[in-house]
mmCIF file of the N, C-alpha and C atoms, coordinates in Angstrom:
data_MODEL
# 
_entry.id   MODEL 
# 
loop_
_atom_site.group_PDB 
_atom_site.id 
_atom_site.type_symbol 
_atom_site.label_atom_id 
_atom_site.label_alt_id 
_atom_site.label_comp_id 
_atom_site.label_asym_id 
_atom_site.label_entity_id 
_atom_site.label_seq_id 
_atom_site.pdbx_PDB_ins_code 
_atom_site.Cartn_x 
_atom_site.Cartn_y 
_atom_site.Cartn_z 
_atom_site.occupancy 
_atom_site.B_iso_or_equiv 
_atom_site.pdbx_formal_charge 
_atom_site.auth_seq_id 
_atom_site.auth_comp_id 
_atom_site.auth_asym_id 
_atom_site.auth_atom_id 
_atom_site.pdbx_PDB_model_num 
ATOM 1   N N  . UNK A 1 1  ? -42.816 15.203 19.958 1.00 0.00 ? 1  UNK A N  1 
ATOM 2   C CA . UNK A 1 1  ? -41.446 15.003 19.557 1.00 0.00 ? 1  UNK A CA 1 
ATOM 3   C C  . UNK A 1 1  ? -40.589 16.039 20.282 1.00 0.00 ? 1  UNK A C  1 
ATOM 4   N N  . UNK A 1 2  ? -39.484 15.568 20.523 1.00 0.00 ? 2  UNK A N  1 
ATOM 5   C CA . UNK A 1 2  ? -38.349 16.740 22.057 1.00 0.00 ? 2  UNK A CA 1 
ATOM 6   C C  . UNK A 1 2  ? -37.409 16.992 21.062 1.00 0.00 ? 2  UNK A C  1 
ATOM 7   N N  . UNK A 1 3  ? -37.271 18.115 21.227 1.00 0.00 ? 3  UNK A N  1 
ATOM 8   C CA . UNK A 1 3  ? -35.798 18.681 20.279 1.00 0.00 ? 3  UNK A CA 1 
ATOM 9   C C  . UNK A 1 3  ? -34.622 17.794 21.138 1.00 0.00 ? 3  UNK A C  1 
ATOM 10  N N  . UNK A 1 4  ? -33.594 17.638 20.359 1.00 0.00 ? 4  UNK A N  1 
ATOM 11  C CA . UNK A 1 4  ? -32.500 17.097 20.554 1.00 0.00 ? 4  UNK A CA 1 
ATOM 12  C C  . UNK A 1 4  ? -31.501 17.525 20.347 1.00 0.00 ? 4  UNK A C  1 
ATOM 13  N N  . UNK A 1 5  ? -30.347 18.254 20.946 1.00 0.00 ? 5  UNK A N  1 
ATOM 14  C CA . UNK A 1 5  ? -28.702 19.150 20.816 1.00 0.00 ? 5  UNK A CA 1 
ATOM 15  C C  . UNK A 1 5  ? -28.201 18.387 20.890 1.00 0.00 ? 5  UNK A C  1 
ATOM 16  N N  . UNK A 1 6  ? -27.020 18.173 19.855 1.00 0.00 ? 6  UNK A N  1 
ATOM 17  C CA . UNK A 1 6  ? -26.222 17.637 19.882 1.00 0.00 ? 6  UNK A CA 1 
ATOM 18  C C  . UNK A 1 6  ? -24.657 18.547 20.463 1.00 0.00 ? 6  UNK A C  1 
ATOM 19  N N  . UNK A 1 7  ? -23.847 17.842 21.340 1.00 0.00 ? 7  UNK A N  1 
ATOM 20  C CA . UNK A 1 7  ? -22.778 18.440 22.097 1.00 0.00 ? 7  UNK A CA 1 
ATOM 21  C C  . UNK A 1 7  ? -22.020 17.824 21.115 1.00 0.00 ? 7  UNK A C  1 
ATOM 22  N N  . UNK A 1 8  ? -20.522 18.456 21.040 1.00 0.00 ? 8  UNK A N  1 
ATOM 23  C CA . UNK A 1 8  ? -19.703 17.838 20.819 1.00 0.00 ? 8  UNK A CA 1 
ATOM 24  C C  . UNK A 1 8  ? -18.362 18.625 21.611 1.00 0.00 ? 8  UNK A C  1 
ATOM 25  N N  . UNK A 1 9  ? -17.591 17.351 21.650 1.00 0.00 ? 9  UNK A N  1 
ATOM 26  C CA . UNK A 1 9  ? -16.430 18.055 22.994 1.00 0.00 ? 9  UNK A CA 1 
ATOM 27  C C  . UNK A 1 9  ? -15.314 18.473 22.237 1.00 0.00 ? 9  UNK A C  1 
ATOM 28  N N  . UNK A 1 10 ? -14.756 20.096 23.252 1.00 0.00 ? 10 UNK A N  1 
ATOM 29  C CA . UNK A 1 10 ? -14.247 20.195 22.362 1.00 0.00 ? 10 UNK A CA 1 
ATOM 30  C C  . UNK A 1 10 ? -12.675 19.670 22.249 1.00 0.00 ? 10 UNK A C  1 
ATOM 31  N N  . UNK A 1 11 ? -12.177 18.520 23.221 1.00 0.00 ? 11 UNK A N  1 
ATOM 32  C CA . UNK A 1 11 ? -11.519 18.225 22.686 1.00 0.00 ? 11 UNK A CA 1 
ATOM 33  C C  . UNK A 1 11 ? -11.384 16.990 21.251 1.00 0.00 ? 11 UNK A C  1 
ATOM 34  N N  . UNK A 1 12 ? -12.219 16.559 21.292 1.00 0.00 ? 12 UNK A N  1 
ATOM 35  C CA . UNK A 1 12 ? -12.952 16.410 20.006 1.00 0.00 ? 12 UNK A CA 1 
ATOM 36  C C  . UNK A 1 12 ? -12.155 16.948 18.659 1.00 0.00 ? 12 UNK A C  1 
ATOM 37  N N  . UNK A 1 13 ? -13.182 18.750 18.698 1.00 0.00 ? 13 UNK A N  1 
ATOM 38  C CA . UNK A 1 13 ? -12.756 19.213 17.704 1.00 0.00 ? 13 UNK A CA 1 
ATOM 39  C C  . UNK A 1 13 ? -11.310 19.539 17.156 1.00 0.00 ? 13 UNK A C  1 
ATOM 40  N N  . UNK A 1 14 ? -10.524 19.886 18.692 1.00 0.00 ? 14 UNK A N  1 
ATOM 41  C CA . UNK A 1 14 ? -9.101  19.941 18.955 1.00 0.00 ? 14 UNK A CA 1 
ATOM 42  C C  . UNK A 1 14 ? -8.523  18.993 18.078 1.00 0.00 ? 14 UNK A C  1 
ATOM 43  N N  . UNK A 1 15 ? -8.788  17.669 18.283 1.00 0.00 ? 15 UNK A N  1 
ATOM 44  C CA . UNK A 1 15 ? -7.898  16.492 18.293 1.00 0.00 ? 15 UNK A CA 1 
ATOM 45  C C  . UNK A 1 15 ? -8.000  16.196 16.355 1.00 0.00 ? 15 UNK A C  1 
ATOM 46  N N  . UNK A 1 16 ? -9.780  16.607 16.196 1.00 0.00 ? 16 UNK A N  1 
ATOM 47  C CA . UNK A 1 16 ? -9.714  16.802 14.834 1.00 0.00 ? 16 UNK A CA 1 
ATOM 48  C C  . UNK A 1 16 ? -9.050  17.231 13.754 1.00 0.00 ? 16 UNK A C  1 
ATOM 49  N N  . UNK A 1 17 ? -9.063  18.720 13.963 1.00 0.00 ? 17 UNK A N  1 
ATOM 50  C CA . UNK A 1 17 ? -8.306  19.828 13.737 1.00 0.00 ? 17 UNK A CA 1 
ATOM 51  C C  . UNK A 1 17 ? -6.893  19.402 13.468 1.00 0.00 ? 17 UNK A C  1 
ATOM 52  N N  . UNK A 1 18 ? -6.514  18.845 14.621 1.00 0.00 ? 18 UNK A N  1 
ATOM 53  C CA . UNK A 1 18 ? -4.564  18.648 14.518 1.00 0.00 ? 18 UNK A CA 1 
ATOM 54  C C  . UNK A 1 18 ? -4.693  17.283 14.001 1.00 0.00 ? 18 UNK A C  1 
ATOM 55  N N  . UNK A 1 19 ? -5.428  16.486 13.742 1.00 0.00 ? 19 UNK A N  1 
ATOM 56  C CA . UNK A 1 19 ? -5.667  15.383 12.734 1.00 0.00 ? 19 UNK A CA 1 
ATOM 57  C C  . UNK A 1 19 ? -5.412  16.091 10.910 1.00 0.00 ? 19 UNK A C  1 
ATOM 58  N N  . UNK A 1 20 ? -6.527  16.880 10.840 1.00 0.00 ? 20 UNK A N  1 
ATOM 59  C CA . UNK A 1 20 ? -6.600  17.413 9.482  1.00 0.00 ? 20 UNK A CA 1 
ATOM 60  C C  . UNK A 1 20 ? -5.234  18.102 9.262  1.00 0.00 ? 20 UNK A C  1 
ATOM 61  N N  . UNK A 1 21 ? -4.732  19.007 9.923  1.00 0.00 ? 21 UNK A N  1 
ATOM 62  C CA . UNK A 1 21 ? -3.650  19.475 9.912  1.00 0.00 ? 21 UNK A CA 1 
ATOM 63  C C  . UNK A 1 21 ? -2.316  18.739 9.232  1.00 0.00 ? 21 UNK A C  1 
ATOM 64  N N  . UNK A 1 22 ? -2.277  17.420 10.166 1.00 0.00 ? 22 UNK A N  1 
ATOM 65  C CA . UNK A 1 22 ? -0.900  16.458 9.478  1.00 0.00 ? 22 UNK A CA 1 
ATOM 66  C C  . UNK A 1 22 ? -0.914  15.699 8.804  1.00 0.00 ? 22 UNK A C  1 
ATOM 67  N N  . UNK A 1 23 ? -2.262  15.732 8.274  1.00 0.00 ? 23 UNK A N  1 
ATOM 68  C CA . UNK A 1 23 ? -2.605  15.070 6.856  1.00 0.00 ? 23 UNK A CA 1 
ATOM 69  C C  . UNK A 1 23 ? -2.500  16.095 5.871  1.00 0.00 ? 23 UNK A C  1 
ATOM 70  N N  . UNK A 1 24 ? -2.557  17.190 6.047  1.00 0.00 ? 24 UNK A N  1 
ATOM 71  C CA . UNK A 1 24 ? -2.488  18.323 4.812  1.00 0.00 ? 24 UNK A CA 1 
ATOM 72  C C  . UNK A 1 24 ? -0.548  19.090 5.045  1.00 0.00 ? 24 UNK A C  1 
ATOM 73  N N  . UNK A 1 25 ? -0.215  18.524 6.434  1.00 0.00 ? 25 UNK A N  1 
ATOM 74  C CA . UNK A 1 25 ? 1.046   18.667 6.438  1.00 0.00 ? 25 UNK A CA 1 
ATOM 75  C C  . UNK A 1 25 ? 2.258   17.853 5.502  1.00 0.00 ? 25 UNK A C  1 
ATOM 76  N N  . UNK A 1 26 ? 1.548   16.775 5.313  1.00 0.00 ? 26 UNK A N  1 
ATOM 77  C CA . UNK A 1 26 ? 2.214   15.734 5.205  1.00 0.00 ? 26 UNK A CA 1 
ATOM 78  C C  . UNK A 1 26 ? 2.274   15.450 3.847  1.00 0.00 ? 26 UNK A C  1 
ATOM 79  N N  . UNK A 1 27 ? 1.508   16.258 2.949  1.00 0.00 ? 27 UNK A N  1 
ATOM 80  C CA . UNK A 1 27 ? 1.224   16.232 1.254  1.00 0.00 ? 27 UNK A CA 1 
ATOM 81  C C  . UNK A 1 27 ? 2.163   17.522 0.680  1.00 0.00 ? 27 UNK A C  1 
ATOM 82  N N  . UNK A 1 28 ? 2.371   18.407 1.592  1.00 0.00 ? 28 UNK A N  1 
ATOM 83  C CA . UNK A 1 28 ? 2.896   19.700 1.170  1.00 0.00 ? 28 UNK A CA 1 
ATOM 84  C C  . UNK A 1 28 ? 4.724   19.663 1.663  1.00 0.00 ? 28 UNK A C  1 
ATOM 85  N N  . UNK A 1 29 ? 5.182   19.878 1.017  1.00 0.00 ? 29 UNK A N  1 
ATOM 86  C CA . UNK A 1 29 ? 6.862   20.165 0.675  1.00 0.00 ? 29 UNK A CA 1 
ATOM 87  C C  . UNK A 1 29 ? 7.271   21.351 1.889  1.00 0.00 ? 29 UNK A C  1 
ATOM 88  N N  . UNK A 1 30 ? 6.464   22.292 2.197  1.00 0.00 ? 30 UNK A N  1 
ATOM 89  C CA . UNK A 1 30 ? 6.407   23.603 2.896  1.00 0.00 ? 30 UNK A CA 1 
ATOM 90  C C  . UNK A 1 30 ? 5.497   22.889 4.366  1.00 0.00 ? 30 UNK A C  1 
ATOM 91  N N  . UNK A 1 31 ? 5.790   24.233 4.935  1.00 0.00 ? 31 UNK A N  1 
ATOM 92  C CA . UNK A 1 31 ? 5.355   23.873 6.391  1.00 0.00 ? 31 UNK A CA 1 
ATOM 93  C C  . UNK A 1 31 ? 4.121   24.829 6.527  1.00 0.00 ? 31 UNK A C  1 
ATOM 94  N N  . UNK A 1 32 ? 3.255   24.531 6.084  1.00 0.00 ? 32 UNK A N  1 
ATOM 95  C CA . UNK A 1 32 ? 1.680   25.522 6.441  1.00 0.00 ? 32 UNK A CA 1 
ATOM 96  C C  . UNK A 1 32 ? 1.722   25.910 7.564  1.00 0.00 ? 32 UNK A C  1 
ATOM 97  N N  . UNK A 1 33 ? 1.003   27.174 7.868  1.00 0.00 ? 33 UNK A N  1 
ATOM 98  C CA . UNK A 1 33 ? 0.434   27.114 9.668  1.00 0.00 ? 33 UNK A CA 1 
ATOM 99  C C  . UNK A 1 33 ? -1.012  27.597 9.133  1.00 0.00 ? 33 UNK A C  1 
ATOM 100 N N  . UNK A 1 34 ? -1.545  27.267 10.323 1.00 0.00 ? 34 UNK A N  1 
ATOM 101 C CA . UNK A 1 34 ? -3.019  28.090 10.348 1.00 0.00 ? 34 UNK A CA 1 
ATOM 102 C C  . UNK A 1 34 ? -2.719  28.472 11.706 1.00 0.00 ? 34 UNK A C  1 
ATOM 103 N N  . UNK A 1 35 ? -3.581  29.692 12.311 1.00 0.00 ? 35 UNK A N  1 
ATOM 104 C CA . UNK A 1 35 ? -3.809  30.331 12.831 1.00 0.00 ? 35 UNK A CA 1 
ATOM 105 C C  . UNK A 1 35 ? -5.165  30.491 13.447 1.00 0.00 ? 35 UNK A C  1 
ATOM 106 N N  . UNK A 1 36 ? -5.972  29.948 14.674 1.00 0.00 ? 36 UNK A N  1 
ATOM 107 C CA . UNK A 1 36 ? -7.553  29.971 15.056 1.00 0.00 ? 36 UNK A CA 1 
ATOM 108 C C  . UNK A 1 36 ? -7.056  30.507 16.304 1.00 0.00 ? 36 UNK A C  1 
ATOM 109 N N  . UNK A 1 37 ? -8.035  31.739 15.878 1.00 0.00 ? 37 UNK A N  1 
ATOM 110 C CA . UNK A 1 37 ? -8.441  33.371 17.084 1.00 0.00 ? 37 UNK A CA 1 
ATOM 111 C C  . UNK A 1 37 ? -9.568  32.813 17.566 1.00 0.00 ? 37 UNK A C  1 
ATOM 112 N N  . UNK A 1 38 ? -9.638  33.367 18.782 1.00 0.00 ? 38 UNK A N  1 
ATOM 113 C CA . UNK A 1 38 ? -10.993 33.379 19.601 1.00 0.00 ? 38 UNK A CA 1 
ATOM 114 C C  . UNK A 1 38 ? -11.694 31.943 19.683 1.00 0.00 ? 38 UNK A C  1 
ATOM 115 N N  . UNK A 1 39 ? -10.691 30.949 20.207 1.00 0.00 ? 39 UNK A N  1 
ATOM 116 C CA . UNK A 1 39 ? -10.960 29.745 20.694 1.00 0.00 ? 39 UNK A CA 1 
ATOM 117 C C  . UNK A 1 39 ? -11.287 29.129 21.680 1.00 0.00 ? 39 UNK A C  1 
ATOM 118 N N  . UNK A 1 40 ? -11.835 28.222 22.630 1.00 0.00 ? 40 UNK A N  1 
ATOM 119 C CA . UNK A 1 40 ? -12.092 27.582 24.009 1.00 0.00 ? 40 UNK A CA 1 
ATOM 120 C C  . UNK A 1 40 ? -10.887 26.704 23.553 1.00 0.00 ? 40 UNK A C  1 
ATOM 121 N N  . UNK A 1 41 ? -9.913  26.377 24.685 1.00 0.00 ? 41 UNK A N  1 
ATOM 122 C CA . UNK A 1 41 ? -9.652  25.390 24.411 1.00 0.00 ? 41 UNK A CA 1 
ATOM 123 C C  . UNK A 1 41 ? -9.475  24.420 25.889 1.00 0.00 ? 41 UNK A C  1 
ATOM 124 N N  . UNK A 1 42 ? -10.404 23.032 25.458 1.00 0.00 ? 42 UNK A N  1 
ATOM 125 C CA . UNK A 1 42 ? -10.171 22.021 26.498 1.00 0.00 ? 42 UNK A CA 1 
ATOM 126 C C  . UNK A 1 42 ? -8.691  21.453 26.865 1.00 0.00 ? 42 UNK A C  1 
ATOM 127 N N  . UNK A 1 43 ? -7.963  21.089 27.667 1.00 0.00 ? 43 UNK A N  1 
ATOM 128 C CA . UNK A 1 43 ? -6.697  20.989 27.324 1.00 0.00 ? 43 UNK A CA 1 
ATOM 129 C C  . UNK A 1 43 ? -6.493  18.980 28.167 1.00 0.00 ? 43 UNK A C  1 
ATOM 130 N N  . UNK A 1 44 ? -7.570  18.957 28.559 1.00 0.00 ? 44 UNK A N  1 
ATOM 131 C CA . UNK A 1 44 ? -7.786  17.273 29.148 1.00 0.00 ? 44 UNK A CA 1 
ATOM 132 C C  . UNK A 1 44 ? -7.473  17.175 30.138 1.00 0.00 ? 44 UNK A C  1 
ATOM 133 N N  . UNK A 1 45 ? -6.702  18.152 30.942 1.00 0.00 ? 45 UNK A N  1 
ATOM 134 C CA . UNK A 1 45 ? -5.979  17.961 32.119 1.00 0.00 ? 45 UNK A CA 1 
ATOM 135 C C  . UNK A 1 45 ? -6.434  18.482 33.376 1.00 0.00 ? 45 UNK A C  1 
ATOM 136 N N  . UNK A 1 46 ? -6.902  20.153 33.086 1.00 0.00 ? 46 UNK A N  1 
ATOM 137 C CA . UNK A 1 46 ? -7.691  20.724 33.764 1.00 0.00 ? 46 UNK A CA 1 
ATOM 138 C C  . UNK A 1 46 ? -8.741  20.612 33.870 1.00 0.00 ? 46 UNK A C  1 
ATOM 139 N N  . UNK A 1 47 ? -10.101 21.245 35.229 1.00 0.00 ? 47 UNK A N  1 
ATOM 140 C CA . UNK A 1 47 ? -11.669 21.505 35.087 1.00 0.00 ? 47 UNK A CA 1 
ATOM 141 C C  . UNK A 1 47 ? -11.430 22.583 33.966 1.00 0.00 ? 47 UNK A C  1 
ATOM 142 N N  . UNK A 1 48 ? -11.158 23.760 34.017 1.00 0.00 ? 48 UNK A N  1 
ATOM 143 C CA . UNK A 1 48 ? -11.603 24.425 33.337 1.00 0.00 ? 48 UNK A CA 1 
ATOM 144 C C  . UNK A 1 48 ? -10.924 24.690 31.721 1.00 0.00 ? 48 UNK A C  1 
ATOM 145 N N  . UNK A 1 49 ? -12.075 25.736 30.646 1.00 0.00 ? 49 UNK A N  1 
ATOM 146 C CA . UNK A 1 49 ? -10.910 25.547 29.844 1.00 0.00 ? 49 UNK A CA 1 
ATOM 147 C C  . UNK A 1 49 ? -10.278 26.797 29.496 1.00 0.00 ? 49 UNK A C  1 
ATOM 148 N N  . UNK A 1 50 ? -9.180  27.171 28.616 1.00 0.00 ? 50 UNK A N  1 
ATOM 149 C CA . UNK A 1 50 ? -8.833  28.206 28.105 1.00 0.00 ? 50 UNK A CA 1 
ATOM 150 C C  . UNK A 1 50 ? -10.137 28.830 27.272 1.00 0.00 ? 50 UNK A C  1 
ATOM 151 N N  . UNK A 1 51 ? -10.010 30.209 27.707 1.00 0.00 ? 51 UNK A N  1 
ATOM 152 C CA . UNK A 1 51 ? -11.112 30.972 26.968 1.00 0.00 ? 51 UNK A CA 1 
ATOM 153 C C  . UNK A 1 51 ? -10.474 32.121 26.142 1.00 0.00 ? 51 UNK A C  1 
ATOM 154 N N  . UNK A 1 52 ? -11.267 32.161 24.726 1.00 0.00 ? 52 UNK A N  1 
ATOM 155 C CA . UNK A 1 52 ? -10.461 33.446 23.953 1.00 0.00 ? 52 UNK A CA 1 
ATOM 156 C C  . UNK A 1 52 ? -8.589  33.372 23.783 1.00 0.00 ? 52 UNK A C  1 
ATOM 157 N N  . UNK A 1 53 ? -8.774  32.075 23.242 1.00 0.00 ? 53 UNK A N  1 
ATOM 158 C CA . UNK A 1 53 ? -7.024  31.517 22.884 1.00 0.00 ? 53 UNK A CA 1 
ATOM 159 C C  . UNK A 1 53 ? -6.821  31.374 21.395 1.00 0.00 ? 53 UNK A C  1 
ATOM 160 N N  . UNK A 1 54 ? -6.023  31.677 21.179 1.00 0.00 ? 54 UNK A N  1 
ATOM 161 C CA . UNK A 1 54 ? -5.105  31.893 19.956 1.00 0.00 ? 54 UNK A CA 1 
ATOM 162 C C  . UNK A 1 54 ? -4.497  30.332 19.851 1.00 0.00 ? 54 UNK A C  1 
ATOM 163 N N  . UNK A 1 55 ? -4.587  29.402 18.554 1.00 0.00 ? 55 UNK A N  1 
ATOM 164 C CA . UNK A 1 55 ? -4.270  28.044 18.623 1.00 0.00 ? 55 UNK A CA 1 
ATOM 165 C C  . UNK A 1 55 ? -3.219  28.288 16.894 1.00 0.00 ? 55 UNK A C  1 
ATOM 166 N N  . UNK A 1 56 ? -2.242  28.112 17.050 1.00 0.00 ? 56 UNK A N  1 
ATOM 167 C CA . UNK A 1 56 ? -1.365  27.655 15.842 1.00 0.00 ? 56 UNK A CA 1 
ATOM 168 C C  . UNK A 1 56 ? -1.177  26.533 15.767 1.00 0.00 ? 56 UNK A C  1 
ATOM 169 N N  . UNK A 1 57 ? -1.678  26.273 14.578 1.00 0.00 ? 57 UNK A N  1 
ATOM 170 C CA . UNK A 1 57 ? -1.584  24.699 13.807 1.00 0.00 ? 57 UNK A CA 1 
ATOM 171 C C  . UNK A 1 57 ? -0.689  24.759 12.771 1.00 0.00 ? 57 UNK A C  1 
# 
C-alpha cells in the first residue's frame, strides 16, 4: 500500500477563506476583519507566489 498526500492549492484556500468571510460578513451589522500573518499567497496571475504576507479579510 503507497502513502498518498494530498495537495491542496492555495488558491483554493484563498478563495475559501474570502468565501467564509462574506458569509459571516453578511450576518453581522458591523464590519469584522480578520487578520492572517505569515501567509503564501497564490495570486493566479503570477509563477510565483507571495511569501510571508499579511492577508486582511
Amino acid at each position: 500500500m503507497t502513502n498518498m498526500r494530498m495537495s491542496i492549492c492555495p488558491a483554493v484556500v484563498v478563495a475559501a477563506v474570502f468565501g467564509f468571510s462574506a458569509a459571516v460578513q453578511a450576518q453581522d451589522e458591523e464590519d469584522p476583519q480578520t487578520l492572517f500573518t505569515n501567509v503564501h499567497v497564490f495570486d493566479g496571475v503570477n509563477e510565483q507566489r507571495i511569501e510571508n504576507a499579511s492577508v486582511l479579510v
